[in-house]
Residue frames as qw, qx, qy, qz and C-alpha x, y, z in Angstrom:
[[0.619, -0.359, 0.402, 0.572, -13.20, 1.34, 35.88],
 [0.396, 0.755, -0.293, -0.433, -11.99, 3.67, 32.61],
 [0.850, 0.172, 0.484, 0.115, -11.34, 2.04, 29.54],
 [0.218, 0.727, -0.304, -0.576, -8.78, 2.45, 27.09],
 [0.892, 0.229, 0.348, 0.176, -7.66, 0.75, 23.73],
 [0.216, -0.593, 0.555, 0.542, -4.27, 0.99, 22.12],
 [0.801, 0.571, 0.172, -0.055, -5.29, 0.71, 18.23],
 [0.248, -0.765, 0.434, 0.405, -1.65, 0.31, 16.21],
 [0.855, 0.516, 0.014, -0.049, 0.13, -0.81, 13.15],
 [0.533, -0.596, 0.518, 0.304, 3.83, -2.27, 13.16],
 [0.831, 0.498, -0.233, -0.082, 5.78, -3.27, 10.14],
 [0.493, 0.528, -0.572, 0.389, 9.25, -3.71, 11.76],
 [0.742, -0.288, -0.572, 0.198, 8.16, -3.95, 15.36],
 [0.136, 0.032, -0.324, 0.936, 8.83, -0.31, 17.05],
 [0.012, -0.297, 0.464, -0.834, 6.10, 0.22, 17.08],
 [0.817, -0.285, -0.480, -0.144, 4.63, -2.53, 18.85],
 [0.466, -0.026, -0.532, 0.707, 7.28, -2.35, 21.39],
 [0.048, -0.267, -0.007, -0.962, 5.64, 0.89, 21.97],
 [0.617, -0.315, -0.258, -0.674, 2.05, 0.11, 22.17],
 [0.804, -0.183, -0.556, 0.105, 2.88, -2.93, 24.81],
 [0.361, -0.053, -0.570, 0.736, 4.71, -0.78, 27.06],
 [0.273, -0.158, 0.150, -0.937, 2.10, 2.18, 27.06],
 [0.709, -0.492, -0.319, -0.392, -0.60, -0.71, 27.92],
 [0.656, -0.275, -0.641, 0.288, 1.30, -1.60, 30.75],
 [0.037, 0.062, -0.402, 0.913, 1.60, 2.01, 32.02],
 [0.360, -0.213, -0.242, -0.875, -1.89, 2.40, 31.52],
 [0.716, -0.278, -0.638, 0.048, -2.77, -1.22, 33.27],
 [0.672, -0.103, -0.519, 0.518, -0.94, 0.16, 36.14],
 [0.002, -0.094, -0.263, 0.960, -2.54, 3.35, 36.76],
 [0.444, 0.185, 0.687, -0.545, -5.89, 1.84, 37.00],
 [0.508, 0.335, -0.017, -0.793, -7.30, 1.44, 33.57],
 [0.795, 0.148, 0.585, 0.057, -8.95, -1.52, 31.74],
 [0.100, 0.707, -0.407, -0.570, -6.74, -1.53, 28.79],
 [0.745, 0.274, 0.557, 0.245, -6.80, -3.89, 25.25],
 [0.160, -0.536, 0.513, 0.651, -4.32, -3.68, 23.13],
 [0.807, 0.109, 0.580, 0.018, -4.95, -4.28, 19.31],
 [0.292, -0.098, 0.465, 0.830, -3.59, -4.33, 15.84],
 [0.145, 0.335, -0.201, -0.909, -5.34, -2.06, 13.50],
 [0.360, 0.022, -0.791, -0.494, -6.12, -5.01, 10.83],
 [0.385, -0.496, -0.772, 0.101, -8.36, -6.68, 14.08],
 [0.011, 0.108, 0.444, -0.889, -9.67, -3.52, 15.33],
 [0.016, -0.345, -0.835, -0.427, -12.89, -3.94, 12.92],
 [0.259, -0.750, -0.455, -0.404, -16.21, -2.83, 14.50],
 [0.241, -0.240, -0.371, 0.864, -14.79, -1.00, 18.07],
 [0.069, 0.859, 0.373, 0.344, -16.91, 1.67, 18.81],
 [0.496, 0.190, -0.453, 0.716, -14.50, 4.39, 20.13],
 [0.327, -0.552, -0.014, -0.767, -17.32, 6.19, 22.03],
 [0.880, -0.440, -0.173, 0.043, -16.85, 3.07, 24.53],
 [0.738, -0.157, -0.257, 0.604, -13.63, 4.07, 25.75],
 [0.264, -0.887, -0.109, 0.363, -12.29, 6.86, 27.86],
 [0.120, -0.716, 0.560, 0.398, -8.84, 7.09, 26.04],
 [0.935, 0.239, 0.234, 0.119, -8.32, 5.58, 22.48],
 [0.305, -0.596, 0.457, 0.586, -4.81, 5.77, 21.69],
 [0.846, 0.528, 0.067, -0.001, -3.65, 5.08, 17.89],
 [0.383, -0.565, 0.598, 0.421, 0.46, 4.25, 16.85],
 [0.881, 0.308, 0.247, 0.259, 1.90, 3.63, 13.70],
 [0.623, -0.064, 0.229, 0.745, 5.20, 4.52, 11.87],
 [0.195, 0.684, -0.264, -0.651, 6.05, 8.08, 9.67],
 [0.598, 0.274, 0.556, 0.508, 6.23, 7.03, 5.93],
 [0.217, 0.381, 0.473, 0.764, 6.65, 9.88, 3.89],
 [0.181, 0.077, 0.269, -0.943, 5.38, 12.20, 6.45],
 [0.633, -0.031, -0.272, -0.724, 2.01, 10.12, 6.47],
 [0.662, -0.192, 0.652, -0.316, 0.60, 7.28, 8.54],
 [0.092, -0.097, 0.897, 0.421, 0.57, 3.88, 6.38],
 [0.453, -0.089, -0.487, -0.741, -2.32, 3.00, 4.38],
 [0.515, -0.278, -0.794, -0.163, -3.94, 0.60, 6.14],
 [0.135, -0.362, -0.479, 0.788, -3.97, 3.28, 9.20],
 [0.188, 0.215, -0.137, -0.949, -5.42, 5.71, 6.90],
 [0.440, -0.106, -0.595, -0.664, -7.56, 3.69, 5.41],
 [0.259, -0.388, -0.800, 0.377, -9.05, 2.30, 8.91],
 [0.102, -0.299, -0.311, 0.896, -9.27, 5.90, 10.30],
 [0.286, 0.123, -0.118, -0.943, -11.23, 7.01, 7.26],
 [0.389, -0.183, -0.860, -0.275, -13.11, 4.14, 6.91],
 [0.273, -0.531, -0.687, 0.414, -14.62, 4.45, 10.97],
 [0.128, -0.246, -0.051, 0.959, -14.95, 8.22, 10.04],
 [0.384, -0.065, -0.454, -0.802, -17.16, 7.90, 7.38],
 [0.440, -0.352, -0.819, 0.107, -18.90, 5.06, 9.53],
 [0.182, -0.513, -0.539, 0.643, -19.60, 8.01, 12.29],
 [0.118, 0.131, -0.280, -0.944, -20.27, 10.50, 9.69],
 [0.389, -0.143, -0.632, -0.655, -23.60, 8.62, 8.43],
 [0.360, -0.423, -0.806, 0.203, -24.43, 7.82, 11.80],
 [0.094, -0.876, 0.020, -0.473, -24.46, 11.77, 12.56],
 [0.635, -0.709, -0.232, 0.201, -21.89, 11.59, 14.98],
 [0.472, 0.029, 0.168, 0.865, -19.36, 13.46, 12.93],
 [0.056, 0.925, 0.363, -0.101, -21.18, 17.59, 13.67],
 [0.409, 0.634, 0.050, 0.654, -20.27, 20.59, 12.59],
 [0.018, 0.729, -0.500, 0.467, -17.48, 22.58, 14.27],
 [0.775, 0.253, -0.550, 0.181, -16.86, 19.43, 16.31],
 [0.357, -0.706, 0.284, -0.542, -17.82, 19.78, 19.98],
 [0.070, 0.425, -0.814, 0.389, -16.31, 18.31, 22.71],
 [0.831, -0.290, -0.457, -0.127, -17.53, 15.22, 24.04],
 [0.309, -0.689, 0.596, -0.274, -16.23, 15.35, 27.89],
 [0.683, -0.402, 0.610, -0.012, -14.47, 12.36, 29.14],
 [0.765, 0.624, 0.141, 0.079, -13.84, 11.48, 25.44],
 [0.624, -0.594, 0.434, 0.263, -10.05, 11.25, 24.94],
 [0.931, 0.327, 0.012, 0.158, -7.49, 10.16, 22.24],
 [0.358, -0.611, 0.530, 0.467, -3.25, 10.09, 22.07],
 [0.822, 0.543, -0.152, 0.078, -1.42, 9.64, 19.25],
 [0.871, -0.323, 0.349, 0.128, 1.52, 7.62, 18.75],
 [0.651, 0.719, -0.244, -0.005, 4.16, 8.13, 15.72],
 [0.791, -0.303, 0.216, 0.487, 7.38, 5.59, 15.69],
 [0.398, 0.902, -0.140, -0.092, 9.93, 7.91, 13.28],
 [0.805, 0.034, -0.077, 0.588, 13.45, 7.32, 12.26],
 [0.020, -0.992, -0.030, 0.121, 13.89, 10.42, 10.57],
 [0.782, -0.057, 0.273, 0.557, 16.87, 10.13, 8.58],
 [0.307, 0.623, 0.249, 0.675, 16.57, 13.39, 6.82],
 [0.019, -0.557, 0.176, -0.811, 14.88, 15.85, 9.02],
 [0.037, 0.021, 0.841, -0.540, 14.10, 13.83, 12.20],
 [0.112, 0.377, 0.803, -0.448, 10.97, 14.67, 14.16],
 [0.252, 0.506, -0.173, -0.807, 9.67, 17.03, 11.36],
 [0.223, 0.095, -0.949, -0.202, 9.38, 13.78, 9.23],
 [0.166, -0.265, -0.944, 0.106, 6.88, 12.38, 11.82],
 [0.211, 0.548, 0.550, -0.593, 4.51, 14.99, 13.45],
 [0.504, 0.121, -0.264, -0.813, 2.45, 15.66, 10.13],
 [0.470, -0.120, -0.858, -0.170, 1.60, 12.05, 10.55],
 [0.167, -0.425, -0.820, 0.345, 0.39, 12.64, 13.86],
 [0.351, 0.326, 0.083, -0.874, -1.48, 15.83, 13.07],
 [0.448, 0.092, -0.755, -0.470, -3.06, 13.37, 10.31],
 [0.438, -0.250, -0.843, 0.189, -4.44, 10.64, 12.88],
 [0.018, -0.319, -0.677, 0.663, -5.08, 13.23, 15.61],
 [0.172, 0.089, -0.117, -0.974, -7.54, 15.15, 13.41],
 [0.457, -0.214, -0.814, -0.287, -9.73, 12.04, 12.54],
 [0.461, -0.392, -0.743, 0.284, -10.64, 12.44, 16.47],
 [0.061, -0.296, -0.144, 0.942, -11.03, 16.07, 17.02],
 [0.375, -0.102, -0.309, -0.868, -13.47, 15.85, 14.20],
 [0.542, -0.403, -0.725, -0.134, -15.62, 12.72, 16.48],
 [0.578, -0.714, -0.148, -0.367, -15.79, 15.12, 19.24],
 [0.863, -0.207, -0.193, 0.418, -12.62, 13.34, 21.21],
 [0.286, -0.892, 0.335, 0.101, -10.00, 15.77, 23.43],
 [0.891, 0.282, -0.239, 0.262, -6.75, 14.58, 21.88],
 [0.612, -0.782, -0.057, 0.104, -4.74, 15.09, 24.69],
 [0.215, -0.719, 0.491, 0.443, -1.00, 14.69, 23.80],
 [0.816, 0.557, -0.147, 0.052, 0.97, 13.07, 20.50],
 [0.859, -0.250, 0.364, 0.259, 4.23, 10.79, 21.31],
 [0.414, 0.808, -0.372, -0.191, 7.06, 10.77, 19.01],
 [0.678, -0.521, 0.508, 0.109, 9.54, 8.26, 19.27],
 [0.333, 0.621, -0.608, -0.366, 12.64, 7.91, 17.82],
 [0.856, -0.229, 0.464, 0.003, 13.32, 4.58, 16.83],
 [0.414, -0.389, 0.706, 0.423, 15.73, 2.38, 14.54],
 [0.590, 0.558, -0.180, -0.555, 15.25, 2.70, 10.64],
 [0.775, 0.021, 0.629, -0.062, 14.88, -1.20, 10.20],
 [0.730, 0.452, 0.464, 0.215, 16.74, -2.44, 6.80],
 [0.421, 0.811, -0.017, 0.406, 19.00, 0.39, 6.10],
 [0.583, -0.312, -0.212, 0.720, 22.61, 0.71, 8.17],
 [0.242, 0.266, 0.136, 0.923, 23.05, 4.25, 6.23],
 [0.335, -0.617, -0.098, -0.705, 19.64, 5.62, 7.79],
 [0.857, -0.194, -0.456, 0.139, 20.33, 3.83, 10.58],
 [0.693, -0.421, -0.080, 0.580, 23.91, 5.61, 11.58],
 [0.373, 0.132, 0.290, 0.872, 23.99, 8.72, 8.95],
 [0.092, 0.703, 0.401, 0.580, 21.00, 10.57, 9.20],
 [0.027, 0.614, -0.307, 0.726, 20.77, 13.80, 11.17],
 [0.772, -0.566, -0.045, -0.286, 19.65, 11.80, 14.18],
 [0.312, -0.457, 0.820, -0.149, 23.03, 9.95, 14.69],
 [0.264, 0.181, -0.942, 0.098, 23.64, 6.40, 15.19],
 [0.488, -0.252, 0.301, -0.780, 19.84, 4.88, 15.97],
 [0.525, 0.068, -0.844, -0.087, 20.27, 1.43, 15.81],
 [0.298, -0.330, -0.839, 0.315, 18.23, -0.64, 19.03],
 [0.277, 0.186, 0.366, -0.869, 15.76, 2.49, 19.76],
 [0.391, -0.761, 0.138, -0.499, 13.61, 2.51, 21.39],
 [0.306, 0.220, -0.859, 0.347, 16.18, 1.34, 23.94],
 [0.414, -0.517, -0.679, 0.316, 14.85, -0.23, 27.25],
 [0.314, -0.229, -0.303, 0.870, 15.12, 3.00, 28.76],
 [0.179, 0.007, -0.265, -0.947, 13.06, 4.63, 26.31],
 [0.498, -0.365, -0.655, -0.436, 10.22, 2.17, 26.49],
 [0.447, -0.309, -0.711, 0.445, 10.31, 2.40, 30.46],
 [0.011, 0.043, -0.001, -0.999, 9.66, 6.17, 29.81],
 [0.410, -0.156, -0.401, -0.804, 6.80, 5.79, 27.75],
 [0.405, -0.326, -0.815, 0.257, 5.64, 2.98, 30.42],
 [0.297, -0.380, -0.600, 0.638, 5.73, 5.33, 32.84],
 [0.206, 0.246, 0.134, -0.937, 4.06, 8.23, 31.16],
 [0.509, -0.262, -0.689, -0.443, 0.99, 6.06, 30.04],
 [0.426, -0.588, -0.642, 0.244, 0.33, 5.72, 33.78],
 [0.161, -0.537, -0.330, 0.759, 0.57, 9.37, 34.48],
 [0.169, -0.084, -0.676, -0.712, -1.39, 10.00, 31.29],
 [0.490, -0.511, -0.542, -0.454, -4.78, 8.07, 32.69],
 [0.424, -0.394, -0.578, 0.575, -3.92, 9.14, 36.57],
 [0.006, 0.301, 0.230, -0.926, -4.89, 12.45, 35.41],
 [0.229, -0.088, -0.451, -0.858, -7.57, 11.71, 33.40]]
């Protein structure tokens, strides 16, 4: 059976919502899947899994610290083992997604994908096929005005049901083709 692990970081709870539905899509299209937060992700080795995902919010066009500082922390951990090589060949069956919750009160999704170019690079340089990067809008917890004013509109309750049932469903047609 393939194995994945959904590595994330929530402050407000999008995106956790997130990372719970994509393990059930993934549960449901055959893979052994464990979900965990970032702070308990500790020793993992990610060369044991087919598909390691990673989520966490935009801040300032930049995953939070304690993402960053994980990522580089397991980086430099593969670096001294020699598994970080120059120009960074492909390991086959070697996988990763990224995840990015975003409000995006200013300039939306522009806001979020340097954060996931940030996260997905950490795995391109271990050899890993980063297959796709997620966006998702969601609700800019603690602030009505970015909430209902910024160029996104009125994003109060996202991700709605609807949206997590999406992301459900394309976590299982995610590891059905891998």
């Amino acid at each position: 059976m393939k194995k994945a692990v959904i590595l994330f970081w929530s402050n407000t709870g999008n995106t956790e919502k997130v990372a719970l539905h994509m393990q059930k899509g993934m549960e449901e299209g055959g893979f052994q899947t464990s979900l965990l937060k970032v702070q308990e992700a500790g020793d993992i080795d990610f060369y044991n899994f087919d598909l390691v995902c990673i989520g966490a919010p935009s801040y300032n066009w930049h995953p939070p610290k304690p993402v960053v500082d994980y990522l580089k922390g397991k980086f430099n951990s593969y670096k001294k083992e020699g598994r970080v090589k120059v120009n960074a060949p492909k390991i086959p069956g070697k996988n990763a997604l990224i995840f990015c919750t975003y409000s995006g009160p200013h300039t939306g999704i522009r806001e979020a994908v340097p954060a996931g170019k940030y996260m997905g690079q950490f795995f391109e340089h271990l050899g890993f096929t980063v297959v796709d990067e997620w966006y998702i809008l969601s609700e800019f917890h603690g602030s009505e005005e970015n909430s209902t004013l910024g160029r996104m509109g009125n994003i109060k309750g996202l991700p709605s049901k609807e949206d997590l049932e999406r992301i459900k469903e394309s976590a299982k047609n995610l590891v059905l083709r891998l």
